[in-house]
N, C-alpha and C positions, 0 to 999 in steps of 0.2 A: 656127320652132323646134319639134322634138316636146316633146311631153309624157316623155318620158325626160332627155331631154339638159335642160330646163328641170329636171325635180328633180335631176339630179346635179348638176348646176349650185348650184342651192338646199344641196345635203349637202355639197359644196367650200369654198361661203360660210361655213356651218354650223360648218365643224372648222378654216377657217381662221379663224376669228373667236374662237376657243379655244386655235390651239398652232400659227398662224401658218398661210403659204400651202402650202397641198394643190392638188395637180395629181391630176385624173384621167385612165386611160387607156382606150382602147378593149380590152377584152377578149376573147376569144372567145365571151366568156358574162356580161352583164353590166360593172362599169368596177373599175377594181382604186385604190385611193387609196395615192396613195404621198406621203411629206414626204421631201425631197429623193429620195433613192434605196432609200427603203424602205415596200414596200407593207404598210401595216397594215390597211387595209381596201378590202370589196365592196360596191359599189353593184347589186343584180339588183333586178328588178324591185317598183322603190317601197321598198327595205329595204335599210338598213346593216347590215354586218357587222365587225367588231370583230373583227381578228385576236387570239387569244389560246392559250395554250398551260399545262397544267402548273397550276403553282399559281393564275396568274391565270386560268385557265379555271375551276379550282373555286372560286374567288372571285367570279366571274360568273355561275358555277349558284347560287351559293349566295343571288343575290340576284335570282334570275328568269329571267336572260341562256336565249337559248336557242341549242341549234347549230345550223349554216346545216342540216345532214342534219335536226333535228328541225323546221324550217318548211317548210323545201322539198319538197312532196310525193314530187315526181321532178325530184329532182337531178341538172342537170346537168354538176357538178361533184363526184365522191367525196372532199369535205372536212370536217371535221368540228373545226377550229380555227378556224372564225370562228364567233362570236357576235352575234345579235340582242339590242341591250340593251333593257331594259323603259323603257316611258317615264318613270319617277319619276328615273331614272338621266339619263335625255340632258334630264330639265324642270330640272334640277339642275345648272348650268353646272359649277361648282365638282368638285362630285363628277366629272362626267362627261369635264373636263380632266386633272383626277388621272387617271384609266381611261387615258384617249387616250394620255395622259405613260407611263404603266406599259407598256401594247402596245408602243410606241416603242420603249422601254428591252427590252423582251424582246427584239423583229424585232432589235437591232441587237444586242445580243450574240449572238445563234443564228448573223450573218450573219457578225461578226467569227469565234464559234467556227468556224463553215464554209471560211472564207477561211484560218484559220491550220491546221485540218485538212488542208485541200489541200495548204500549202507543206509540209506532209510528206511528201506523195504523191511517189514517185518517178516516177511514171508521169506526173505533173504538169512535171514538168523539162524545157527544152527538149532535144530529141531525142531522148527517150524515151517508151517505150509500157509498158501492160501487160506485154508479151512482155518489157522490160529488165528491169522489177520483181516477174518469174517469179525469171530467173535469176539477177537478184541476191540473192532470198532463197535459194539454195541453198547460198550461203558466208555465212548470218547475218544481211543485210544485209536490211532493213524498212522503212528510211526515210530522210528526205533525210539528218538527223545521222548514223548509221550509215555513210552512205555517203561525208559530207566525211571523217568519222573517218581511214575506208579508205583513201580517196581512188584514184584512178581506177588508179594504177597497181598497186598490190596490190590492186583486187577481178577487174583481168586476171588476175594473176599468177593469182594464189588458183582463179580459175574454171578455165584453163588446167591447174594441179596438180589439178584434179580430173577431167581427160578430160573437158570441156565445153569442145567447138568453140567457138575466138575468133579475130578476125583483126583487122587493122590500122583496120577500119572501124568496129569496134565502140568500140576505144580510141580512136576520135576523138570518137563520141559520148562514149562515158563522161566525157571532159576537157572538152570544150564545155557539158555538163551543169552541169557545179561551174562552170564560170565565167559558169553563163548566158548562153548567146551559142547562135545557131544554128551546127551543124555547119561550114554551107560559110561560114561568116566567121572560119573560123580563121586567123590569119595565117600565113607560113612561118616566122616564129620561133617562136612560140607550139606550133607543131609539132614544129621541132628540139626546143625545151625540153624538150617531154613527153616526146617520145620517147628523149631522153637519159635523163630518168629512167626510164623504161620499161627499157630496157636495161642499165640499173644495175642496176634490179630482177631482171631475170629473171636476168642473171649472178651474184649472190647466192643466186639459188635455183637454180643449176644446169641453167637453161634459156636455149635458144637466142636471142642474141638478132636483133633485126630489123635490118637494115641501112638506113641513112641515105635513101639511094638511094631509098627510096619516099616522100620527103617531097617535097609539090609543090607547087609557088605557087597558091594558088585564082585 
């Protein structure tokens, strides 16, 4: 056993013996400590580091903690959210589970905000990209609500009435989106259906509509 993997080992023992079992991983630089699926901290070379952000980062300067940039001469990591705690901090079981508990609590709400950020992404939806969440902000449209509001048949219409090329393949995406489903698992009724409303639509708006005839069994 090296003398690395023997002290990460020792620092696993360490923090599980405080706020339960810690897994560490191999990193490309050093081991990254995570409690279930959320890494709160760095093991590099013989030194812990304490993910922290924000308020609890100036709670941690304010009591000596330093940043992985200010130990590490030449860092091989451009990070500057984790923290070296001082020893009065980690001799101090009690205090130093409080700290551990707080990181925790930060990584997983930043991880939750992150996660509920995305489900607004349109470009997040299946069958769509960046290029869909171009065009669909040119009729107003910014995010995944805006878009159920719409819904797939009036943000055709609507792109259409503004001379922005569409075609029958793109309303297949747009519909597959809101129902989250991939494109080619659309069914043939699920097809008719839309496109019935599709055709409703555009004959309300005094546009052409598409004829049955292109709808196909996947």
């Amino acid at each position: 056993m090296t003398k690395t993997l023997k002290n990460t080992q020792e620092i696993v023992a360490e923090l599980t013996e405080l706020i339960g079992t810690i897994t560490a991983k191999n990193l490309f630089s050093g081991y990254g400590l995570f409690k279930q699926d959320l890494m709160f901290g760095l093991y590099q070379q013989g030194i812990f580091y304490i993910r922290a952000e924000n308020k609890l980062a100036r709670y941690l300067e304010s009591l000596g903690a330093l940043s992985y940039l200010a130990v590490t001469p030449n860092p091989q990591l451009s990070i500057s959210n984790y923290y070296q705690l001082p020893c009065e901090i980690r001799n101090n079981k009690k205090h130093y589970k409080y700290i551990l508990l707080l990181s925790l609590a930060q990584v997983r709400t930043k991880k939750t905000a992150e996660t509920l950020a995305k489900q607004k992404r349109i470009k997040d939806l299946p069958n769509l990209s960046i290029k869909h969440e171009r065009l669909l902000s040119k009729i107003n449209i910014t995010d995944v609500k805006s878009f159920k509001l719409k819904g797939s048949v009036n943000c055709y219409i609507e792109l259409k009435q503004q001379g922005i090329p569409v075609n029958l393949a793109l309303f297949w995406n747009f519909t597959a989106a809101l129902l989250y489903k991939n494109v080619h698992v659309l069914t043939k009724s699920e097809k008719e259906y839309a496109l019935k409303k599709l055709n409703k639509g555009l004959k309300n708006a005094g546009l052409k509509a598409v004829k049955l005839m292109f709808v196909k069994d996947i």
